[in-house]
C-alpha positions in Angstrom: 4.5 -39.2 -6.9 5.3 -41.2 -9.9 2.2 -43.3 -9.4 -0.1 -39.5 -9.9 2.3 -38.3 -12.9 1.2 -41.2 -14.6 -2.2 -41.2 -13.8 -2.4 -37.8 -15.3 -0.6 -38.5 -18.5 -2.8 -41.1 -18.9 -6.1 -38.9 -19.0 -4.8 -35.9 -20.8 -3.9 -38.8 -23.8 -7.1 -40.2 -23.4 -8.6 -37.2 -24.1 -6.8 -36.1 -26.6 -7.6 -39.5 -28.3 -11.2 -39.3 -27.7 -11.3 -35.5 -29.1 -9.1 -36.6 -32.6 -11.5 -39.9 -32.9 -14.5 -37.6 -32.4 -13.5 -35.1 -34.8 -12.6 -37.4 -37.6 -15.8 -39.2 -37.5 -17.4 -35.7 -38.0 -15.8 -35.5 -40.8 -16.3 -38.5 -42.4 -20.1 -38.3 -41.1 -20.1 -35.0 -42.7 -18.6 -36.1 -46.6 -21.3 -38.8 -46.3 -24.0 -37.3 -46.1 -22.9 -34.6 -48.7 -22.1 -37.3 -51.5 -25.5 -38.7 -50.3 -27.1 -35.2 -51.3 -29.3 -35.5 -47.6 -26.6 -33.0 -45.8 -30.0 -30.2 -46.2 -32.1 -32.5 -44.8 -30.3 -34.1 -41.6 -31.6 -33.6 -37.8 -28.2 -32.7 -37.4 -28.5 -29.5 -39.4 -32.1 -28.8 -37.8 -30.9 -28.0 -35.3 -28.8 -25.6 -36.1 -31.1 -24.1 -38.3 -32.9 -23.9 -34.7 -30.7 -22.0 -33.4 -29.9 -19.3 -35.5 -33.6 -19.3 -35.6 -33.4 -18.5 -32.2 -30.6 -16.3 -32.3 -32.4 -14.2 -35.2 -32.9 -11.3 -32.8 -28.8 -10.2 -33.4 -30.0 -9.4 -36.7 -33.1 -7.3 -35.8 -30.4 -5.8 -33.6 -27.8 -5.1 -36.3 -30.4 -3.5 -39.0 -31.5 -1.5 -36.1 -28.1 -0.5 -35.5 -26.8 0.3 -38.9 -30.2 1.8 -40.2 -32.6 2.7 -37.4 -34.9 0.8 -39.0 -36.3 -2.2 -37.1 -37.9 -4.9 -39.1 -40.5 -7.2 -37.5 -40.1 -10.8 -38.0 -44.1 -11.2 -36.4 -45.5 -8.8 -37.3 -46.3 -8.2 -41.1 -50.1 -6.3 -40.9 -51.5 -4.6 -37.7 -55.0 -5.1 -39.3 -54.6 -8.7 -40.1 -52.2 -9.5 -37.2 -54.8 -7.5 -34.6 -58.2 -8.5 -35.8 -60.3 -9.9 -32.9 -64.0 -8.6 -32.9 -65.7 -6.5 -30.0 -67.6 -9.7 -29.8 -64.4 -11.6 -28.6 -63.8 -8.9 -26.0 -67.4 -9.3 -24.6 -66.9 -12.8 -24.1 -63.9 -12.7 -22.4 -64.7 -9.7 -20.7 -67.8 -11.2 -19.3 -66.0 -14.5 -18.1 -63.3 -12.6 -16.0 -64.9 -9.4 -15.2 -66.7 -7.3 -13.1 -70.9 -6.7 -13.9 -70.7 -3.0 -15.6 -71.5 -0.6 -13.5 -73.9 2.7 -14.1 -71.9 4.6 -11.9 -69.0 5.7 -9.5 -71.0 4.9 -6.5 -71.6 1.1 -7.8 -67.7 1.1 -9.2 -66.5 2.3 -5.3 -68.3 -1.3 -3.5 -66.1 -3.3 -6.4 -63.4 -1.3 -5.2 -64.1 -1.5 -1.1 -64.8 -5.7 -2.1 -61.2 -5.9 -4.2 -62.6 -6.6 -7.0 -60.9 -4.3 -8.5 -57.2 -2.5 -8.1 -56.2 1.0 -8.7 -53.3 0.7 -11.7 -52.5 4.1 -11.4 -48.9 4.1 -10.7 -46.6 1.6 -12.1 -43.0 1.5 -13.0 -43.8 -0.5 -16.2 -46.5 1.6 -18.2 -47.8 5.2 -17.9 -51.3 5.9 -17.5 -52.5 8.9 -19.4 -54.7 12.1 -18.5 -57.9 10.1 -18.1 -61.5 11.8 -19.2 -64.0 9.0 -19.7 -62.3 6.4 -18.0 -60.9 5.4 -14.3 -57.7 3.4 -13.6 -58.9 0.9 -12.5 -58.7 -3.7 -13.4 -59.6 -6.6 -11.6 -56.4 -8.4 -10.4 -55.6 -10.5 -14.0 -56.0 -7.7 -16.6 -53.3 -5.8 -14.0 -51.1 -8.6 -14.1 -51.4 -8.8 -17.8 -50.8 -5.0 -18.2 -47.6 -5.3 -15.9 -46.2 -8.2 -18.2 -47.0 -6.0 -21.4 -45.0 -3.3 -19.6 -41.8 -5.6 -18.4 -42.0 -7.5 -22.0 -41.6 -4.4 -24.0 -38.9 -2.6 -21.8 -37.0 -5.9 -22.2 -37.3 -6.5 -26.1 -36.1 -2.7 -26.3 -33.2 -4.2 -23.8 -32.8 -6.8 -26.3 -32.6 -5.0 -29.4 -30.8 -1.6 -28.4 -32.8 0.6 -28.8 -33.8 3.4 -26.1 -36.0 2.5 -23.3 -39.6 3.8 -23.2 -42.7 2.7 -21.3 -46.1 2.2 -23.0 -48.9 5.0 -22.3 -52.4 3.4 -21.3 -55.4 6.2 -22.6 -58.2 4.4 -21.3 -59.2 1.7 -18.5 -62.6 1.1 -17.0 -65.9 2.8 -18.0 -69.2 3.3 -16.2 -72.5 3.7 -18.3 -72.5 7.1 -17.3 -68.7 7.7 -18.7 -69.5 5.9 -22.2 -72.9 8.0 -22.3 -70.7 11.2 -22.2 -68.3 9.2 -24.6 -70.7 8.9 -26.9 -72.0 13.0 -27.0 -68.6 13.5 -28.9 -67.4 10.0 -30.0 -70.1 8.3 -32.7 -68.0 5.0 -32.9 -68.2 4.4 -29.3 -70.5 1.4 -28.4 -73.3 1.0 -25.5 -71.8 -2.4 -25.1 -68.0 -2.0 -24.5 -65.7 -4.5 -23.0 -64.2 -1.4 -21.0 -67.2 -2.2 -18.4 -66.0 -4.9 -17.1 -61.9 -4.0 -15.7 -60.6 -6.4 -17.9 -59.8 -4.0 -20.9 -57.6 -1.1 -21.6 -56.1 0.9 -24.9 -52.6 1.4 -25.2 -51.6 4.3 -27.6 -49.1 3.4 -30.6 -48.3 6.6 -31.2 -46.9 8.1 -27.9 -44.6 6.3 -25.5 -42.9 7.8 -22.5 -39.1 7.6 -22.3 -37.6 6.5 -18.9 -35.3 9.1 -18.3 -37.6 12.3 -19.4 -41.0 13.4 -19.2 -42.3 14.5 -22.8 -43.8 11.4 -24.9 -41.6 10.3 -27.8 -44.0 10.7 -30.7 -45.3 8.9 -34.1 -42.2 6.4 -33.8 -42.8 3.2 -36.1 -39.6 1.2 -34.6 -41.5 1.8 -31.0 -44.8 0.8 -32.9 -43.2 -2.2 -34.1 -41.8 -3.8 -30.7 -45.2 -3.2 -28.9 -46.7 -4.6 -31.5 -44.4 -7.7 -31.3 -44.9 -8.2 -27.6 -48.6 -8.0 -27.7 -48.7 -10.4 -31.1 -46.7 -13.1 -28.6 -48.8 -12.3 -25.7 -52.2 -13.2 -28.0 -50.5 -16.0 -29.4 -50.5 -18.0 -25.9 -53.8 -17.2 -25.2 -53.7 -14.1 -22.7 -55.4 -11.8 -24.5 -57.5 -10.6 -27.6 -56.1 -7.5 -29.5 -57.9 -5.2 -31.7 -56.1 -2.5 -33.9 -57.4 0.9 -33.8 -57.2 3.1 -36.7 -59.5 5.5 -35.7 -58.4 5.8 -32.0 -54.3 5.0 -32.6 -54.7 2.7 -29.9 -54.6 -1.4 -29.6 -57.5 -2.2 -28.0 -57.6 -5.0 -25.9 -59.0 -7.3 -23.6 -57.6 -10.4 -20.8 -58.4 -13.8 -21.4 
């Protein structure tokens, strides 16, 4: 018994000694490098510049809070931010896609083949009252649409504010559904990237709450976290993104 009593004096003042030792050479570490004017510049204080870099999001989460205002750290211009050309879209819709199709008939054997998936019903995005466009995306642009839908759910999570889902207004065209697009819409193009099932709009101005059925509308804080999570989303490469004035939408396409 005496043996054990000693043994555990003799690690709770070993450690005790090993915290005081480690705490005064901080300190001394700590005057050296301030009489040596580097303190700003050590990897010591990187890293914690690091860190609250990391942690930055608590004080998104406190303007939001005290001002219900949320600034964007990413996002500084949708124009600038958002500026990939049609051209872009074509390219990558063309790599990943389907071949457009003139009509329903040709768009049903893509379907019956799997080549492309019915996104109408989700948990993690809405899909709007569709009149020139069907709800449907070969496999990636669905997964990418899904991650758009959990990624902005959780930054809303992350920054208190209340939970809404994003509201696709349009998917995958036929020729004969941007022909009739095109009787009423003069910017529409011949040669859209909405052919192929890899591309889809995503209104900024209208996003559907989770616990009720009327769109909040015109909300800029809303605006701002989509914006965010499709800025991050284009950064690694998943997608190109397009800001629409015109259409209120962010147009955009799987890579």
């Amino acid at each position: 018994m005496r043996r054990r009593q000693n043994k555990a004096k003799f690690y709770l003042v070993f450690s005790l000694t090993v915290a005081i030792l480690a705490a005064i050479s901080h300190l001394f570490i700590h005057k050296d490098l301030q009489d040596d004017g580097m303190a700003e510049t050590t990897p010591s204080d990187t890293v914690q510049t690091d860190v609250l870099t990391d942690t930055s999001w608590l004080v998104a989460e406190t303007d939001y809070a005290d001002t219900n205002i949320y600034y964007s750290r990413k996002v500084w211009s949708y124009p600038e931010c958002f500026p990939d050309s049609n051209f872009l879209h074509i390219e990558a819709a063309e790599e990943v896609g389907v071949h457009p199709m003139s009509s329903r008939k040709q768009l049903d054997a893509n379907i019956r083949k799997q080549l492309l998936v019915d996104i109408s019903s989700s948990p993690y995005y809405i899909i709007d009252t569709l009149t020139h466009s069907v709800p449907y995306l070969v496999p990636c642009a669905q997964q990418l649409l899904n991650t758009i839908g959990i990624n902005f759910i959780d930054s809303l999570i992350h920054n208190g504010m209340p939970l809404h889902r994003p509201i696709v207004t349009s998917v995958l065209r036929t020729g004969a559904d941007i022909k009739q697009l095109q009787r009423g819409n003069r910017n529409s193009v011949s040669n859209s990237a909405h052919q192929y099932g890899t591309t889809v709009d995503i209104t900024y101005n209208r996003f559907m709450p989770l616990n009720g059925s009327d769109p909040t509308r015109f909300d800029e804080n809303l605006k701002k976290v989509l914006a965010e999570v499709l800025f991050d989303l284009r950064e690694e490469g998943m997608c190109y993104v397009k800001y629409e004035r015109r259409q209120a939408c962010f147009h955009l396409t799987v890579r």
